[in-house]
N, C-alpha and C positions, 0 to 999 in steps of 0.2 A: 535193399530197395527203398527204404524208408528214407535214405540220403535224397534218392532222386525222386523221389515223392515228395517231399518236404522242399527241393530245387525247383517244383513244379516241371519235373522231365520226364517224358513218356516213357512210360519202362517197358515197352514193346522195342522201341526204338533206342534205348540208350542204357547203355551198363556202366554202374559207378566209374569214378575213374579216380586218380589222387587228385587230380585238382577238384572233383564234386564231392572228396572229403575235407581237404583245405581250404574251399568255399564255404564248404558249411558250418564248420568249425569257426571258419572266420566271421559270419554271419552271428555267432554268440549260441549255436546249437551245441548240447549236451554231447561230449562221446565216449562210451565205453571205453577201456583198455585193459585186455585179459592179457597179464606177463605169464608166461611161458619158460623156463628156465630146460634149455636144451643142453647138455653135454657131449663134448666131443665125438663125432660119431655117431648120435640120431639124429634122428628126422621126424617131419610132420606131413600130415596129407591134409591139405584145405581145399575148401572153395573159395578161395582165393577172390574170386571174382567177386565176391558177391559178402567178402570178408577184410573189413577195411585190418589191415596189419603194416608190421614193421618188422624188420629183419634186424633187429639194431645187433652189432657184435662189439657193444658198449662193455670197456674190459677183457677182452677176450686176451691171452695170450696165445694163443695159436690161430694161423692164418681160418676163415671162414670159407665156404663152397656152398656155394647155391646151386641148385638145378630146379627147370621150372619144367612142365610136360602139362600142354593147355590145350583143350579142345575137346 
């Protein structure tokens, strides 16, 4: 919420999105990056929404699988 705070966007009315973290960044704003190092076969449970992230499967030799479940 501090992205869309910092965009001056009502946070009743508006939930991050990648482009209001690609604005902000582009803007010259600070941003965290917690790397994660998952292996084949786990998984993670986020708030996604509210959790600017990347799925990168930078190196990866075996194919990658996402599933999202939102609401």
């Amino acid at each position: 919420m501090e992205i869309c705070q910092t965009l001056n966007q009502a946070q009743d009315e508006h939930y991050p999105h990648t482009d209001d973290v690609r604005r902000y960044v582009a803007d010259g704003h600070p941003l965290r990056c917690l790397r994660i190092r998952l292996e084949p076969g786990q998984g993670y449970i986020a708030p996604t929404e509210f959790l600017p992230h990347d799925g990168s499967t930078s190196y990866a030799e075996e194919r990658s699988l996402a599933a999202f479940w939102l609401g």
